[in-house]
PLY file of the C-alpha trace (Angstrom):
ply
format ascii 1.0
element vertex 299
property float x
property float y
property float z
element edge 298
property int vertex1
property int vertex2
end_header
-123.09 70.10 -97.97
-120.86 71.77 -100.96
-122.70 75.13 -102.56
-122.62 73.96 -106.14
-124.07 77.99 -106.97
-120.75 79.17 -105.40
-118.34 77.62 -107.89
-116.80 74.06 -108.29
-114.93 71.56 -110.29
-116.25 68.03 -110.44
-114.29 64.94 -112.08
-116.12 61.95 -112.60
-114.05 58.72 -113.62
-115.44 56.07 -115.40
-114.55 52.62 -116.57
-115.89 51.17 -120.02
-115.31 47.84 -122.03
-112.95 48.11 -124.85
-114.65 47.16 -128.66
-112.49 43.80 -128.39
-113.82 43.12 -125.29
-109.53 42.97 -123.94
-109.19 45.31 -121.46
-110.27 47.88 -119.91
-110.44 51.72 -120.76
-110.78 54.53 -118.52
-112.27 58.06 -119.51
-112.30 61.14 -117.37
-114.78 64.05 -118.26
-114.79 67.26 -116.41
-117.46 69.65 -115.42
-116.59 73.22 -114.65
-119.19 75.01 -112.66
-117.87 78.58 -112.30
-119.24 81.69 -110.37
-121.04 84.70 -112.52
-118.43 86.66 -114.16
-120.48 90.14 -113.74
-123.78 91.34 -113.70
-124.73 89.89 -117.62
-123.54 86.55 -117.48
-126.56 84.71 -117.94
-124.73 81.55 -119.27
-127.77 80.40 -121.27
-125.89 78.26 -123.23
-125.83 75.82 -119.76
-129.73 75.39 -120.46
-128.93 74.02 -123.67
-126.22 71.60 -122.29
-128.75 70.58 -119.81
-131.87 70.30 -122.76
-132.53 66.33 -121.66
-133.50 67.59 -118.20
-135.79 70.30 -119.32
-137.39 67.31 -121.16
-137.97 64.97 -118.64
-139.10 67.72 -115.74
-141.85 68.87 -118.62
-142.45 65.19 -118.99
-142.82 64.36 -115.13
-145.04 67.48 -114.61
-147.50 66.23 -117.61
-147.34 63.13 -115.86
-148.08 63.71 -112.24
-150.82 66.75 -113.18
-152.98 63.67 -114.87
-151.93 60.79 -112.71
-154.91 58.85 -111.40
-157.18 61.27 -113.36
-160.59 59.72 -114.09
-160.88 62.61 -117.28
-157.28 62.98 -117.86
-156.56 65.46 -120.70
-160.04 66.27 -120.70
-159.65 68.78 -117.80
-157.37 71.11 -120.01
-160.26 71.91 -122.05
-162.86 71.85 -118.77
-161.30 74.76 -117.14
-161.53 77.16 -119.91
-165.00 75.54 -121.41
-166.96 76.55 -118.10
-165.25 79.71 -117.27
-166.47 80.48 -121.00
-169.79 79.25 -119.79
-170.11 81.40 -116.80
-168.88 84.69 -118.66
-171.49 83.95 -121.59
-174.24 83.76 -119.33
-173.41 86.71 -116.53
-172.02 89.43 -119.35
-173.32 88.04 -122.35
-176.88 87.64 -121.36
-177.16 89.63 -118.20
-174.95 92.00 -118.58
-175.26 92.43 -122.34
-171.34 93.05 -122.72
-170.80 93.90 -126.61
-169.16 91.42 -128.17
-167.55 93.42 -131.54
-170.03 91.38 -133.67
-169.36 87.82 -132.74
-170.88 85.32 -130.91
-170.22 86.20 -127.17
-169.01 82.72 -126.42
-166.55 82.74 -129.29
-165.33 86.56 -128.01
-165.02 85.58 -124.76
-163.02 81.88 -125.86
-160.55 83.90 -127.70
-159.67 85.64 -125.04
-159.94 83.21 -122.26
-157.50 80.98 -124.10
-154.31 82.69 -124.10
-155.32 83.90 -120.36
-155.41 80.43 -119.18
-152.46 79.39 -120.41
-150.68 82.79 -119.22
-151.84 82.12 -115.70
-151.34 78.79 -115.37
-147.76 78.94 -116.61
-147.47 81.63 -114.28
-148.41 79.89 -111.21
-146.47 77.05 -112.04
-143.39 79.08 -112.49
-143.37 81.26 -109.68
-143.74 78.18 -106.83
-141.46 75.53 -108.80
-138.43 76.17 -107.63
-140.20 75.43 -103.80
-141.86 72.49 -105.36
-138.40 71.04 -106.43
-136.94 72.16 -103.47
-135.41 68.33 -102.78
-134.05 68.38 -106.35
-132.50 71.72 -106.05
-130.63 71.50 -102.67
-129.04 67.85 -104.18
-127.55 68.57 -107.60
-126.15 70.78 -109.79
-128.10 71.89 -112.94
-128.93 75.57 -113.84
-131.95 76.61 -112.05
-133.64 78.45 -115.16
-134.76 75.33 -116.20
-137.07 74.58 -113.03
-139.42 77.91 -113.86
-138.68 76.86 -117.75
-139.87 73.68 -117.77
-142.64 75.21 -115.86
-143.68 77.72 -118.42
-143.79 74.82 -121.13
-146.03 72.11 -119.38
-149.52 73.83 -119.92
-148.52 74.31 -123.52
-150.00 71.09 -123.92
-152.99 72.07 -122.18
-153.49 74.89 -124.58
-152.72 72.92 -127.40
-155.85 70.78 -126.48
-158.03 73.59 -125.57
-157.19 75.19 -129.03
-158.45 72.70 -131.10
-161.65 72.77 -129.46
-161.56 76.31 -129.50
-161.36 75.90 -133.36
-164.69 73.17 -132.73
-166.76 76.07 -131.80
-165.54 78.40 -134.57
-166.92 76.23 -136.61
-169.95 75.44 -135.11
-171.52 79.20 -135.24
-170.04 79.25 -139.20
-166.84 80.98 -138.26
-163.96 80.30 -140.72
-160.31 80.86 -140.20
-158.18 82.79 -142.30
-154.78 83.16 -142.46
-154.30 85.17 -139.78
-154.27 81.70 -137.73
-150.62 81.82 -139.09
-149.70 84.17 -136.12
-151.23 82.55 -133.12
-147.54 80.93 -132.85
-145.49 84.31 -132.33
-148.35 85.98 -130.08
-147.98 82.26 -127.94
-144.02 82.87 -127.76
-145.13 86.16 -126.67
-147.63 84.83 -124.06
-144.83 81.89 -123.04
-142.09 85.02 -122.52
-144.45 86.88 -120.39
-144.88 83.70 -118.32
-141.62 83.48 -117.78
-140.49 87.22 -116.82
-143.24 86.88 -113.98
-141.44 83.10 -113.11
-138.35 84.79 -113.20
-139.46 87.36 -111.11
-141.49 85.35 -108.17
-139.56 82.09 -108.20
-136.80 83.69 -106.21
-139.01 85.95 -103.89
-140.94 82.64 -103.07
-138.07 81.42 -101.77
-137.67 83.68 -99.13
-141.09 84.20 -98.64
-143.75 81.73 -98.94
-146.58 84.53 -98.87
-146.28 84.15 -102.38
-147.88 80.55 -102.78
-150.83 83.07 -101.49
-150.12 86.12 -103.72
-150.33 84.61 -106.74
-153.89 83.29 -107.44
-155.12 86.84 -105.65
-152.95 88.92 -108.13
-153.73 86.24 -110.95
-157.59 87.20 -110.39
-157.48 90.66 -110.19
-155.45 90.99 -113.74
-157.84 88.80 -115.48
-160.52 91.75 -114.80
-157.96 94.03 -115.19
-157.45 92.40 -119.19
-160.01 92.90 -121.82
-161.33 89.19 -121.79
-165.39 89.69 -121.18
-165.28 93.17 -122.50
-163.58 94.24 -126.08
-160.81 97.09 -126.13
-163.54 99.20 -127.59
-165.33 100.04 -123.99
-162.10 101.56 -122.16
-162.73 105.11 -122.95
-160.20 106.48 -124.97
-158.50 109.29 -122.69
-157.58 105.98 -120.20
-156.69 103.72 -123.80
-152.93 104.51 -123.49
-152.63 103.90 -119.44
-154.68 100.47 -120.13
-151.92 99.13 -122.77
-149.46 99.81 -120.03
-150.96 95.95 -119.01
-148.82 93.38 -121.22
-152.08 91.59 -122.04
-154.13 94.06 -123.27
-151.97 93.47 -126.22
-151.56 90.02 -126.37
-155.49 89.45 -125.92
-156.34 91.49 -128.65
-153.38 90.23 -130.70
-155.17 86.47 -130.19
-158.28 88.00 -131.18
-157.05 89.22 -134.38
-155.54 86.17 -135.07
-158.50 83.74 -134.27
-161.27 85.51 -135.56
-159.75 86.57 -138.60
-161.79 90.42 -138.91
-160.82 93.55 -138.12
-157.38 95.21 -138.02
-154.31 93.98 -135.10
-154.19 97.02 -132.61
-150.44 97.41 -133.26
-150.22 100.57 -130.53
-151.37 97.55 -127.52
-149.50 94.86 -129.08
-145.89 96.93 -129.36
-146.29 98.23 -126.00
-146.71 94.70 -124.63
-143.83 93.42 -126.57
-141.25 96.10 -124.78
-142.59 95.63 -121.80
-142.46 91.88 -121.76
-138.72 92.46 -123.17
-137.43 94.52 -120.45
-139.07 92.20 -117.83
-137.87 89.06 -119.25
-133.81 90.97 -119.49
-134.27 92.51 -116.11
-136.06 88.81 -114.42
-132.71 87.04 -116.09
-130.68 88.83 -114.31
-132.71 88.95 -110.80
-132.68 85.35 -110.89
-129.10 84.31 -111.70
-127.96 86.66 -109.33
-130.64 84.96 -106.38
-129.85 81.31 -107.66
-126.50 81.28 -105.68
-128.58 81.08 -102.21
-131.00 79.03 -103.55
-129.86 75.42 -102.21
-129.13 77.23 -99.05
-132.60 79.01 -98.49
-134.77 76.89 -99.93
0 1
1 2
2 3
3 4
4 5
5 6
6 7
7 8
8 9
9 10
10 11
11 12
12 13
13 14
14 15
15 16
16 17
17 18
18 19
19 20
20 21
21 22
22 23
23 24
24 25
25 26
26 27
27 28
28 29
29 30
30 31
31 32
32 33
33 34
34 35
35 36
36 37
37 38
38 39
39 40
40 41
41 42
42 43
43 44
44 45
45 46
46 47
47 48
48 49
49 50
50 51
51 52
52 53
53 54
54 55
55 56
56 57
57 58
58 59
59 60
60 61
61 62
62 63
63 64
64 65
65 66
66 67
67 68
68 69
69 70
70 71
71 72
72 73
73 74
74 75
75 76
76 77
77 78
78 79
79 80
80 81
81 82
82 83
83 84
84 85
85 86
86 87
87 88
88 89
89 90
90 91
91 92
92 93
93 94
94 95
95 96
96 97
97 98
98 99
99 100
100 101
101 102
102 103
103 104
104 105
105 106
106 107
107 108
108 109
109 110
110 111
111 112
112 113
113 114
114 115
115 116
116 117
117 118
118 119
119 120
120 121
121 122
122 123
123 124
124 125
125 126
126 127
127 128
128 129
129 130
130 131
131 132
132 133
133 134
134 135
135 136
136 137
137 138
138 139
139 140
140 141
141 142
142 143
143 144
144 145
145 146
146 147
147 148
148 149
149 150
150 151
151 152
152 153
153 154
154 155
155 156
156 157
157 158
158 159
159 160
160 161
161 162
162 163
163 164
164 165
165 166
166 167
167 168
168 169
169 170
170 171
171 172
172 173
173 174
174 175
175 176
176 177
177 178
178 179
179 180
180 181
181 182
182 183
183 184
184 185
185 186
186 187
187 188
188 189
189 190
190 191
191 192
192 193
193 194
194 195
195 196
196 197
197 198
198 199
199 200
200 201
201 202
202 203
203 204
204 205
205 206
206 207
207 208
208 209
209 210
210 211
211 212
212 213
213 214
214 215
215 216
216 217
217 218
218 219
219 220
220 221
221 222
222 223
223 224
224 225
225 226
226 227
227 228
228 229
229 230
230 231
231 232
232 233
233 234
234 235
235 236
236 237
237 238
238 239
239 240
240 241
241 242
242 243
243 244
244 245
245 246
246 247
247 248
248 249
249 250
250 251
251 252
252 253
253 254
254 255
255 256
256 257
257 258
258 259
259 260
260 261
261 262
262 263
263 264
264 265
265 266
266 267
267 268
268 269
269 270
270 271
271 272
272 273
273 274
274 275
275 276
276 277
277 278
278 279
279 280
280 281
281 282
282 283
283 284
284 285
285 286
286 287
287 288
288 289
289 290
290 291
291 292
292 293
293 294
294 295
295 296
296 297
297 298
């Protein structure tokens, strides 16, 4: 079997019906697939040329996730509702976790939604390129989209979940504002995060499959490690700086902000979590077009 990573020229002939219906006429296209040309060739443009693909994979994985469902969309907003549940009843009640001034369930919610969305996007990302495996060792296409279209399935998911997050706003008398307007940047934000960590463990899984393992563990451990049942306010201050070093931190507050509409945006957390995310996403571009050669042949 050819390497299409390493470098190839493909013709492809084919034969179409004339307007007068005399004849016949004959059309050859050509596709140049060409090795990297140095360390920053990214060729992102390819992803573009290839933007009906990264349709139908986000279509197929919305598909299969709710085939033969008996809730079907419904467990989008299930997954977040009871986890909201649980955290509302062990550090809201028990625990007696301040909540900044809101209603514990609707602190907790705000944060809880962009964190499922970040680590389901996550997960899918880092183990596509093993779950396409079949697809991958048969065709050419560039491999970024496989973690892409990844990263953009559970959008719909938190699309869902976001509208019933604005449900329960409502129902303890909580109005937005305006700030609502920048939920869409800090989810581009969340969605580029996503993707550095894709970028980073799509390749590593495969070569090693301890990953599919990895994942949830490291998944876990973050979510504690992010100010979701606790606010900002309890890290003590001397350890503030060290904390932001956690792309969240930022984020999570940033949707907080946003959602709840009081308060001022923790721009300190937020910019930190912006370069951060930056220099992942550059550096996880370039880990992964330089692994994709070897993909067809590991995987």
């Amino acid at each position: 079997m050819p390497n299409y990573d390493r470098g190839i020229v493909l013709e492809m002939e084919t034969s179409l019906n004339s307007p007068s219906g005399i004849g016949i006429e004959s059309t050859r296209s050509v596709i140049i697939i060409r090795p990297r040309q140095g360390l920053f060739d990214l060729d992102l443009m390819a992803v573009w040329r290839y933007r009906e693909l990264l349709y139908f994979l986000v279509w197929r994985d919305l598909k299969v996730r709710y085939a033969q469902a008996a809730l079907g969309a419904a467990w989008a907003v299930v997954q977040p509702i009871f986890a909201v549940l649980i955290f509302t009843v062990v550090f809201g009640m028990f625990a007696r976790v301040p909540s900044e001034g809101y209603p514990y369930a609707v602190f907790a919610f705000a944060g809880v939604l962009p964190w499922t969305y970040f680590a389901e996007a996550a997960r899918r990302g880092a183990l596509g390129l093993v779950g396409d495996a079949n697809l991958v060792r048969k065709i050419y296409f560039p491999r970024l989209i496989v973690p892409l279209a990844n990263v953009l399935a559970p959008l719909v998911d938190f699309a869902v979940a976001f509208v019933v997050f604005l449900g329960v706003m409502l129902w303890y008398g909580i109005a937005p504002t305006w700030k609502l307007l920048m939920v869409l940047p800090l989810l581009g934000v969340t969605l580029s995060l996503s993707l550095a960590i894709s970028l980073w463990m799509a390749p590593i899984n495969v070569r090693f499959r301890d990953i599919t393992h990895t994942i949830p563990f490291l998944l876990q451990i973050w979510m504690y490690g992010s100010p979701i049942v606790y606010p900002l306010s309890m890290v003590p201050e001397q350890w503030r700086t060290l904390y932001s070093l956690n792309p969240m931190v930022g984020v999570i507050e940033g949707f907080r902000w946003s959602l709840l509409g009081k308060g001022s945006l923790d721009l300190f957390s937020l910019g930190v979590s912006v370069v951060i995310i930056a220099v992942a996403l550059v550096a996880g571009l370039i880990f992964f077009r330089d692994s994709e050669r070897t993909f067809a042949d590991i995987i």
